[in-house]
C-alpha positions in Angstrom: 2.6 -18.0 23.3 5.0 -16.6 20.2 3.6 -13.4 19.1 4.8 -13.7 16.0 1.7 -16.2 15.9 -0.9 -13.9 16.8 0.9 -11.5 13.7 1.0 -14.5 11.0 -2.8 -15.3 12.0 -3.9 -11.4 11.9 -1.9 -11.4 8.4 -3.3 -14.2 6.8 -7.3 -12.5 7.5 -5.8 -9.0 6.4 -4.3 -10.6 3.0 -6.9 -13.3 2.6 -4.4 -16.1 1.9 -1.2 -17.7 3.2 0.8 -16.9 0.7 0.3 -13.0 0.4 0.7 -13.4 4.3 3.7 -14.9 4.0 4.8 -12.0 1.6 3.7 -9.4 4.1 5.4 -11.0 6.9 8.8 -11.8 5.0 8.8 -15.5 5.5 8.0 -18.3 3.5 4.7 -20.0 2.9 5.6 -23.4 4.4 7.0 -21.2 7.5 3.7 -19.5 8.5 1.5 -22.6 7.9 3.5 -24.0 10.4 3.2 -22.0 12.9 -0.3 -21.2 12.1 -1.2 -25.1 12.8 0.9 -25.2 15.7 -1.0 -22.1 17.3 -3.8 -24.0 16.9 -2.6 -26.4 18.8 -1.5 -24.7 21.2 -4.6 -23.1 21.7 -6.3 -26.2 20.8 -9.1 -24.3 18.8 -9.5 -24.6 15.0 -8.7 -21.0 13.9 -8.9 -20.5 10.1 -10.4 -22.2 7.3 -8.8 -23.3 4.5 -9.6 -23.1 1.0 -8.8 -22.1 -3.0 -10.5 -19.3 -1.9 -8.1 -18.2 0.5 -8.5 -18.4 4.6 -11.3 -17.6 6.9 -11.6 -17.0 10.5 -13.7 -19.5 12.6 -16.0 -18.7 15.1 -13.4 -18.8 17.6 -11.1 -17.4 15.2 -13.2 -14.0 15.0 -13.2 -14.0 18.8 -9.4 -13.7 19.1 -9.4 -10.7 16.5 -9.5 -8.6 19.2 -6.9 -10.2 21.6 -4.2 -10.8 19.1 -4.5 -7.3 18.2 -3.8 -5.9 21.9 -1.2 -8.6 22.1 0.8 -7.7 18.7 0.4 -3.7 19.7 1.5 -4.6 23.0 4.9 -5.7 21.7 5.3 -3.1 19.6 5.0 -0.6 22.4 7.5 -2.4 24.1 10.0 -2.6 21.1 9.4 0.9 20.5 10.2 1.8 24.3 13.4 -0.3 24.1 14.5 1.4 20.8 14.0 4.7 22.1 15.6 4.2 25.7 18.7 3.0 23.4 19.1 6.4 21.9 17.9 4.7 18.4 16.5 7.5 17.5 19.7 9.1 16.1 20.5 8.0 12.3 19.5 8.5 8.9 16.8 6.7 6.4 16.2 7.5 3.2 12.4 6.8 1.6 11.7 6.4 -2.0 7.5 6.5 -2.8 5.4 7.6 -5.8 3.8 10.9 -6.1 0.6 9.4 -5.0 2.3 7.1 -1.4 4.3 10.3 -0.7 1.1 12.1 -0.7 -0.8 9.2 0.9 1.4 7.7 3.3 4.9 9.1 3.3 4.1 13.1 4.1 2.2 12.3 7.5 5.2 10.0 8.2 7.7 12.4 7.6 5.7 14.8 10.2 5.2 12.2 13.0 9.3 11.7 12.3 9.7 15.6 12.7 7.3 15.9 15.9 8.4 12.7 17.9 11.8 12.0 16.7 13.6 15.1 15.9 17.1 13.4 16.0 16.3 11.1 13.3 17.9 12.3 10.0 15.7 11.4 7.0 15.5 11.9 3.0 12.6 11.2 0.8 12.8 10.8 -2.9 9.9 10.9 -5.6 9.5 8.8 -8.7 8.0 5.8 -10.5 7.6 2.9 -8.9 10.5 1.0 -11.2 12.3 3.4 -10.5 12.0 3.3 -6.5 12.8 -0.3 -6.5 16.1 -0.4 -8.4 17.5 2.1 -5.9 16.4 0.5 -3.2 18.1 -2.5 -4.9 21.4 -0.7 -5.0 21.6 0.5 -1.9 20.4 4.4 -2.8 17.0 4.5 -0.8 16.7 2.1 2.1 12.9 1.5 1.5 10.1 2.4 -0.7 6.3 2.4 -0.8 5.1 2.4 -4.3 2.4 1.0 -5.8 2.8 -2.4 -6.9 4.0 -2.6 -10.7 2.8 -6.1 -12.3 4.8 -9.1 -12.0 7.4 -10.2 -9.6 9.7 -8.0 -7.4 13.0 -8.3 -8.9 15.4 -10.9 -7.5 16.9 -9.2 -4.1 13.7 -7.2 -3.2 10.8 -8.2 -1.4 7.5 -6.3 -2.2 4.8 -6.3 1.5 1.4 -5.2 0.7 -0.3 -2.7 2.7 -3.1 -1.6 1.4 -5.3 -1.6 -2.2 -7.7 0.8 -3.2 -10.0 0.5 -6.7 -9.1 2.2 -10.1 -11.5 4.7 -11.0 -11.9 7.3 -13.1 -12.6 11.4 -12.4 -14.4 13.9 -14.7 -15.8 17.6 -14.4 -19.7 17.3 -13.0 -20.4 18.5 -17.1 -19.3 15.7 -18.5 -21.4 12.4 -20.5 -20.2 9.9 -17.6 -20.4 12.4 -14.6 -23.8 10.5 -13.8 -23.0 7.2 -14.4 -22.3 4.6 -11.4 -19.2 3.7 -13.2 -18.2 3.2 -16.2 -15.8 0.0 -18.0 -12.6 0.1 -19.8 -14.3 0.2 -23.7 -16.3 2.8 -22.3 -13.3 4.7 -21.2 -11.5 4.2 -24.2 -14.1 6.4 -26.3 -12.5 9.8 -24.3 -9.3 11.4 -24.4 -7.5 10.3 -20.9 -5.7 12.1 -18.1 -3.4 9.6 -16.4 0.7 9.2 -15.1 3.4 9.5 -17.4 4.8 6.4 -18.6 6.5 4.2 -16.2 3.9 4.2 -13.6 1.6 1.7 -12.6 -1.1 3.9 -13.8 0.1 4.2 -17.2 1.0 0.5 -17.1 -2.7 -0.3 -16.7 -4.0 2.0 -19.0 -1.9 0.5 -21.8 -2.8 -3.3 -20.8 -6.6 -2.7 -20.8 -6.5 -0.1 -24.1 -2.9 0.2 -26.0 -4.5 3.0 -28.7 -6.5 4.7 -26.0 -6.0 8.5 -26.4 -3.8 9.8 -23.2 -4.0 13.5 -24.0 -2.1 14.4 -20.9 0.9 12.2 -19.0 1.3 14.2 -15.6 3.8 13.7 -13.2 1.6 14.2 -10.4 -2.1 12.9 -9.5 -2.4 16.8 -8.2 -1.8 17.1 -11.9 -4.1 14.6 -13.5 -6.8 16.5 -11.5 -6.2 19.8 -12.6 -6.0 18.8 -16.1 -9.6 17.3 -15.8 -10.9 20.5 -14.1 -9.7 21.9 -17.1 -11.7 20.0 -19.6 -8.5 17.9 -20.9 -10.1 14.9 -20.5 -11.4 11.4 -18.4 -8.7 11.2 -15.5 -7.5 7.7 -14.7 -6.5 7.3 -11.0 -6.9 5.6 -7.9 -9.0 6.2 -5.3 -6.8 7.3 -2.6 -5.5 9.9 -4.9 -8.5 11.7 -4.6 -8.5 12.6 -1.1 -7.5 16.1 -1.5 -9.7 17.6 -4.8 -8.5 19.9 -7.0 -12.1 21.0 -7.9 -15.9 19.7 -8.1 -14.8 16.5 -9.6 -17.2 13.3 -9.8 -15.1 10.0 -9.1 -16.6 6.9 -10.6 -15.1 3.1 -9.8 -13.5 1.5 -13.2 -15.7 -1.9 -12.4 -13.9 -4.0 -14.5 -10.4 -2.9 -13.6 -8.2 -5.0 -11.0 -7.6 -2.6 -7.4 -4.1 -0.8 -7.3 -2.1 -2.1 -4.8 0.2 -0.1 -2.5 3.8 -1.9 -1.2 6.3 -1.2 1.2 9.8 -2.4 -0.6 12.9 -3.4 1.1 15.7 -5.8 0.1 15.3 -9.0 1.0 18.9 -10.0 2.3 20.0 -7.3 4.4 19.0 -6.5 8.2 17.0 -2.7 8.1 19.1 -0.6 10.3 17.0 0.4 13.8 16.0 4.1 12.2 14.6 2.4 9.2 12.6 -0.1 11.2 11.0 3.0 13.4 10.0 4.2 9.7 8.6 0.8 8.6 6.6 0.6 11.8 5.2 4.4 10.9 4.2 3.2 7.5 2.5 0.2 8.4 0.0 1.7 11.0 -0.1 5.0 9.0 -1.1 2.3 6.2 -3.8 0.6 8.9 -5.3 4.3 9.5 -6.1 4.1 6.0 -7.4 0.6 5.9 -9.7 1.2 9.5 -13.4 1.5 9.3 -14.5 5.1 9.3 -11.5 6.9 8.0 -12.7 8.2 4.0 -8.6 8.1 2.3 -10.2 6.7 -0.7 
């Protein structure tokens, strides 16, 4: 059996629909329902479900969860054995991520890249997700994680989801809202704000939903944001995996009529990631699966 497969099947339940798999796997959509009807067959088992709704596992779809997961981290093992018994290790890779995936994602790669692979060379550049794709566009940054700016990638990039997390808001344990169970955008809109600077998908958001909101502060940093509110600046808009690390007893409540935030690994779409950048990519993704995996609190 292909285990390419056994990926594009464990995709399509982790996305929810063929498409976004086919995003996440950079291939089409025709491609992997293809090859998700002919593992099927091969099988002979009906696997997924089908549906405007997205896909479901089957019975005996749940029961090969488990098996296709061994199988796809089997290869992986072996491609990462081969890479390193080639001396791959050697080279240079340069990251581009947001203030909040550099904190999240990129800084425990970076330290698995200093502790296993010392003779890999790497860079890592901070800044708005825009930004972060036009130079990996150009040719400046070989990849990005950023969180996922609203509409298309542009033409030449190809945008792989890893992860979402909900849009909340954070106050001081003094505040009106502190004892809410969450609060909506019109409620938000009656406080000053504490969110990104312009150009983030942050401030993006906060503009869509309320264009005259007050944004008292426009930080650079979700560090930042956080230390403003402890400060008694204002309501802090952020995501929940950016408070992970608090700044002080802040009270975190879910935005429940706000779309989740979206995190993306970016790469351009027509040219072959050199081996150091695919040993990165490969850190990304199951640092991005630690944060996904029951038990773990990231968000």
């Amino acid at each position: 059996m292909r285990v390419e497969r056994a990926r594009y099947f464990l995709a399509a339940l982790r996305t929810g629909s063929l498409r976004s798999a086919a995003a996440a796997c950079g291939v089409s959509q025709p491609t992997i329902g293809q090859q998700l009807t002919m593992l099927e067959e091969e099988l002979d088992a009906v696997l997924l479900t089908r549906s405007r709704g997205g896909v479901r596992a089957t019975s005996a779809g749940e029961a090969l969860i488990g098996p296709f997961t061994r199988l796809v981290a089997a290869e992986d093992a072996v491609r990462e054995a081969a890479l390193a018994s080639n001396g791959t290790y050697q080279g240079r890779v340069s990251i581009g991520g947001g203030s909040v995936t550099v904190e999240t994602i990129v800084a425990p790669v970076v330290g698995r890249l200093v502790a296993e692979h010392p003779g890999l060379r790497f860079s890592v550049h901070e800044g708005p997700s825009g930004d972060v794709e036009r130079a990996v566009l150009s040719g400046d940054l070989d990849l990005g994680v950023i969180t996922t700016p609203n509409g298309p990638p542009p033409s030449g990039l190809t945008r792989r989801p890893l992860m979402t997390a909900p849009l909340g808001v954070q106050t001081r344990p003094d505040h009106p809202l502190a004892h809410r169970r969450g609060v909506t955008w019109d409620e938000l809109g009656k406080w000053p704000v504490v969110t990104m600077r312009p150009g983030t998908v942050l401030h993006q958001r906060l503009r869509a939903h309320l264009p005259d909101a007050e944004a008292r502060v426009e930080a650079m940093s979700a560090r930042s944001v956080r230390t403003m509110v402890a400060q008694g600046a204002g309501v802090g808009l952020l995501a929940a995996f950016a408070t992970r690390e608090p700044v002080a007893d802040l009270v975190w409540l879910p935005l429940l009529d706000a779309e989740p935030v979206e995190i993306s690994q970016v790469q351009r779409t027509d040219s072959q990631p050199s081996r150091p950048a695919t040993i990165v990519r490969r850190l990304i993704s199951a640092r991005a699966e630690e944060l996904r995996s029951p038990g773990t609190s990231p968000l």
